[in-house]
C-alpha positions in Angstrom: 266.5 128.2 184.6 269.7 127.8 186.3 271.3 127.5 189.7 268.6 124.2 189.9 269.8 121.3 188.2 272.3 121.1 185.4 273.8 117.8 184.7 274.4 115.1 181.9 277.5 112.7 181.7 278.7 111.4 178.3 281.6 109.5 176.8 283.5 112.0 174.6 286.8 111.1 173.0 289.8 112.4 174.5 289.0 112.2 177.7 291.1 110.4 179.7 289.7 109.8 183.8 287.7 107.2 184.1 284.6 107.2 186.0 282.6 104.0 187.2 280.6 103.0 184.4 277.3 103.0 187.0 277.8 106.6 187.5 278.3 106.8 183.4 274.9 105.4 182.6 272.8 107.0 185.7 273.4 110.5 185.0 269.6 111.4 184.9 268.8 109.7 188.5 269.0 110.4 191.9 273.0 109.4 193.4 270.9 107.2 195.9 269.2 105.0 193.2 272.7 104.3 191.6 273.3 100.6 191.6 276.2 98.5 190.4 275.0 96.0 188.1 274.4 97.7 184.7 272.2 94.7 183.8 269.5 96.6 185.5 269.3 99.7 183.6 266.6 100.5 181.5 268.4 102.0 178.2 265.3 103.7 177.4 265.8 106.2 180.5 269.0 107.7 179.6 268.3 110.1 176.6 272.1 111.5 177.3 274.2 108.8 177.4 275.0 108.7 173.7 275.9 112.9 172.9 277.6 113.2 170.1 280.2 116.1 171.5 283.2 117.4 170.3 286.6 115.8 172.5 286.8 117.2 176.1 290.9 116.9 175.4 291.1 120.4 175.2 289.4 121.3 178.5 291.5 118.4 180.1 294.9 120.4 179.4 293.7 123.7 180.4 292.5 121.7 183.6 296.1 120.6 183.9 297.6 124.2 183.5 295.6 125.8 185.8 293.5 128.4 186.1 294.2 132.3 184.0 293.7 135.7 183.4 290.2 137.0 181.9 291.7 139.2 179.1 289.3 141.7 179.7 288.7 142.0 183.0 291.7 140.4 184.1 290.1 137.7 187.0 290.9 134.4 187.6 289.6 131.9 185.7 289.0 128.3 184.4 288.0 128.0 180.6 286.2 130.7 180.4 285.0 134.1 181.9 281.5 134.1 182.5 281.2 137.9 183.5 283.1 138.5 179.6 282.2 135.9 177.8 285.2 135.4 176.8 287.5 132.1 176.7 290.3 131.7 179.1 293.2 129.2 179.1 291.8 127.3 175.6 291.9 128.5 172.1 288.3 129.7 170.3 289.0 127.4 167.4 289.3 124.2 169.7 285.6 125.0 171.1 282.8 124.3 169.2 280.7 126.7 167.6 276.7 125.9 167.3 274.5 127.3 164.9 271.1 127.3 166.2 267.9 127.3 163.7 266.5 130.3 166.8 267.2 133.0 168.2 267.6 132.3 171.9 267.3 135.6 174.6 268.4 134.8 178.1 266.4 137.1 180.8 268.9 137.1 184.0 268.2 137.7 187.4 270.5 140.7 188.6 271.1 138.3 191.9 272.2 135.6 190.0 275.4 134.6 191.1 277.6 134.3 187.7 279.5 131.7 188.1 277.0 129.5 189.0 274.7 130.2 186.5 275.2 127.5 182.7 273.2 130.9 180.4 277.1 131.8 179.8 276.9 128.0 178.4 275.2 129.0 175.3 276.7 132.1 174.8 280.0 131.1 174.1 278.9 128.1 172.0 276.5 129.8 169.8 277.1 133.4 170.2 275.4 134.5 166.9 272.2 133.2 168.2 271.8 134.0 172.3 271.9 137.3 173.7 271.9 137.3 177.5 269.8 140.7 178.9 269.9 141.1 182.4 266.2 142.1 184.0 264.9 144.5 184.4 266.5 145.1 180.9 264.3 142.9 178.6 264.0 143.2 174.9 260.6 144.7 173.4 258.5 142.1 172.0 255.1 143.9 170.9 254.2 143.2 167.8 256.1 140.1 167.6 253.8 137.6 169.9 252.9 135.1 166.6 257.2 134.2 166.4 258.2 134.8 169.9 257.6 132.1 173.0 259.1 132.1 176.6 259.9 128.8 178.0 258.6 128.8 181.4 256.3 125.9 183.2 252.7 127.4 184.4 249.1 126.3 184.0 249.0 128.3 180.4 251.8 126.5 179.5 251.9 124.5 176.0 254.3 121.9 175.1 256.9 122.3 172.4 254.3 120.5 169.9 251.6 122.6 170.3 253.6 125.5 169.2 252.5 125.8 165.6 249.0 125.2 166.6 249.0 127.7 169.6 251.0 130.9 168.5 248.9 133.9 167.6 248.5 135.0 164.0 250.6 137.6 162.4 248.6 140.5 161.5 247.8 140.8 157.8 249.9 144.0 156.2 247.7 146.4 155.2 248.0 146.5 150.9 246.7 149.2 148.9 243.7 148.1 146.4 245.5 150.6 143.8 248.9 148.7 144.1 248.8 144.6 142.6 251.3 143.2 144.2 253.8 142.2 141.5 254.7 138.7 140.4 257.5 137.2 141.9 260.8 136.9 139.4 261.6 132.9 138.9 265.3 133.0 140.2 267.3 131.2 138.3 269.5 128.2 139.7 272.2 130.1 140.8 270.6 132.9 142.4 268.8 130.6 144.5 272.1 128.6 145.4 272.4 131.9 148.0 269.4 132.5 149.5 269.7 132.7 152.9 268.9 129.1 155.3 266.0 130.7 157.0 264.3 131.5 152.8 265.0 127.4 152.1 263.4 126.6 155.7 260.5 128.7 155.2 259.7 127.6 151.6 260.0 123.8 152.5 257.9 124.1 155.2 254.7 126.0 153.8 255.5 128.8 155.7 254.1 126.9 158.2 256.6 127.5 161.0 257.3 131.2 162.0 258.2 130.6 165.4 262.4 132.5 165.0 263.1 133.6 168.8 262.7 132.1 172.2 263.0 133.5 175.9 264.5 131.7 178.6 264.6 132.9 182.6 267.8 132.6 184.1 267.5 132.8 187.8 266.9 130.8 190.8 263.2 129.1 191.3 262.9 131.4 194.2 263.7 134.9 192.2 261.2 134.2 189.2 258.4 136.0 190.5 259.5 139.3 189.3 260.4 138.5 185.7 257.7 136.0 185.0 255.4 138.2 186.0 256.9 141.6 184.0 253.9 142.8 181.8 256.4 143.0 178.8 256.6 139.2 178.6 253.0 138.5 179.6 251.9 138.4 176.0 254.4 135.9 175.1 253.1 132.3 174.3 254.1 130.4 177.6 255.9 126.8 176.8 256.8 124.1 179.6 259.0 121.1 178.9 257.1 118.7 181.0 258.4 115.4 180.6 262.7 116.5 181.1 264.1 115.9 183.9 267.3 117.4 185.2 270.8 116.4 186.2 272.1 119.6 188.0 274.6 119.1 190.8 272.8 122.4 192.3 269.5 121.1 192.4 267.8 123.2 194.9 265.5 121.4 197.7 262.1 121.3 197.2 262.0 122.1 193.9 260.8 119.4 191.5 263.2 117.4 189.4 261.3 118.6 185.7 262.6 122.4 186.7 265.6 122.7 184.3 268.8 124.5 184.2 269.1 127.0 181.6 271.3 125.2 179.4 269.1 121.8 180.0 266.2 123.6 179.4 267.6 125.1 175.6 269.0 122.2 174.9 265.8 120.1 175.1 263.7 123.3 173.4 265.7 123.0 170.7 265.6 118.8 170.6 261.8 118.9 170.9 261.8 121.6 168.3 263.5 120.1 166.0 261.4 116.6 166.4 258.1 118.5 166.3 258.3 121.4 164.4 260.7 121.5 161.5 260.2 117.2 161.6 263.5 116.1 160.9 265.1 113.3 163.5 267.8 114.5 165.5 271.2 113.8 165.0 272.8 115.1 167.9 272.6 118.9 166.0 272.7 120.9 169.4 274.2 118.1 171.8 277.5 120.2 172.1 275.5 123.0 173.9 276.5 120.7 176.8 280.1 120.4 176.0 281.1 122.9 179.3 278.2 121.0 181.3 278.8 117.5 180.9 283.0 118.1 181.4 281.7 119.7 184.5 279.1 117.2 185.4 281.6 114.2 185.2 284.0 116.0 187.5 281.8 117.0 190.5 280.5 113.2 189.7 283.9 111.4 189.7 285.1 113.9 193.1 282.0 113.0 195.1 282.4 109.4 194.1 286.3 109.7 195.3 284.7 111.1 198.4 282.3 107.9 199.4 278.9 110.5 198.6 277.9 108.7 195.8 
């Protein structure tokens, strides 16, 4: 979700303002429970404060230069252009690119306001992987309900570890009785050297895991209703991420702090996924999906601070 809360501060190299170390280590708490004596900090609360991203030096000089021209469309802008996706004012190769092990599609709201919303996040940093649709434009699923799941919290929902267990099964190919299937050829060392990542994945696993795309809503909490609720995604398995909690600085009011941002809400998917599904501990694979959001985060942070509201 987005344009509800979106936050996370970090220590990244190469950046050079210094916030108040309180305001460092409490990004996943309310500014009103902020205290001054790090003493009182429980570590085990603050999931984000160790990211391993790639250095914020390069957003810090185009912050300095100011904002420029979209090459496309030609507006204004600050790093990038989030109704192009394109960079503005830094160079591609200076921005890191994320390979994720799914695909992701992003579902946006036609009313959601563009440059408030983080989906253009994980476009630019892994565009191989997300496609962004915007509703009522939506992909067609059918027939693919046992390797597609929408993350979206409801009383059908599943966490990220049930997955495996709770995805429908494929339906069996229908094989002719007058047509053996033929005997798989033993590649030889070489040949196998190339076979694609998703092959190796597959064949370490069992097969076991064929979960390969994931839907995410993009929209405010108030403009779901419509998309959720679109008979082309009710057949999806519904996923909730019931134990995050977000850090947006456009949290709205009365929504509950586990309702995530969009790029909060991949970024954990993909952690939990990783943990739970493919087992393998995490390493900080996906942590630079929040290299835009944490940049952002410790601005609006270190600006409200200079401002006596925090």
């Amino acid at each position: 979700m987005s344009s509800n809360s979106d936050s996370t501060i970090t220590q990244s190299k190469g950046l050079q303002t210094q916030t108040p170390s309180s305001l460092q280590l409490s990004i996943c708490h309310s500014p009103s429970k902020v205290k001054n004596d790090e003493t009182t900090k429980d570590q085990h609360e603050l999931p984000l404060q160790n990211l391993k991203l790639a250095s914020h030096e390069v957003l810090e000089r185009a912050q300095q230069a100011g904002r420029s021209k979209c090459s496309k469309c030609s507006s204004s802008r600050m790093f990038y252009c989030y109704s192009c996706f394109t960079f503005v004012g830094v160079s591609e190769q200076e921005i890191p690119n994320i390979k994720l092990p799914l695909k992701i599609d992003i579902i946006k709201h036609p009313n959601e306001t563009d440059g408030k919303s983080t989906a253009v996040h994980a476009k630019l940093l892994a565009p191989d992987d997300v496609n962004i649709f915007i509703y009522p434009c939506i992909p067609d699923y059918e027939g693919q309900t046992h390797e597609v799941v929408l993350v979206f919290p409801g009383p059908e929902a599943v966490t990220v570890e049930d997955i495996v267990n709770r995805l429908p099964k494929a339906a069996k190919p229908k094989s002719s009785l007058h047509e053996p299937i033929p005997k798989r050829v033993k590649l030889e060392k070489r040949e196998r050297g190339i076979r694609s990542m998703d092959e190796d994945v597959t064949e370490k696993k069992g097969n076991k895991h064929v979960l390969k795309r994931v839907v995410f809503i993009d929209s405010t909490w108030n403009q779901t209703s419509k998309i959720i609720t679109d008979e082309r995604l009710q057949a999806l398995l519904q996923v909730e991420l019931k134990t995050r909690k977000s850090c947006f600085w456009r949290h709205q009011k009365g929504s509950p702090d586990t309702y995530l941002s969009t790029i909060e809400a991949i970024y954990y998917f993909l952690m939990d996924y990783h943990l739970y599904c493919l087992e393998e501990d995490y390493q900080g694979e996906y942590d630079n999906l929040l290299f835009f959001y944490s940049f952002m985060f410790r601005l609006i942070t270190k600006a409200k601070y200079a401002a006596g509201k925090l």
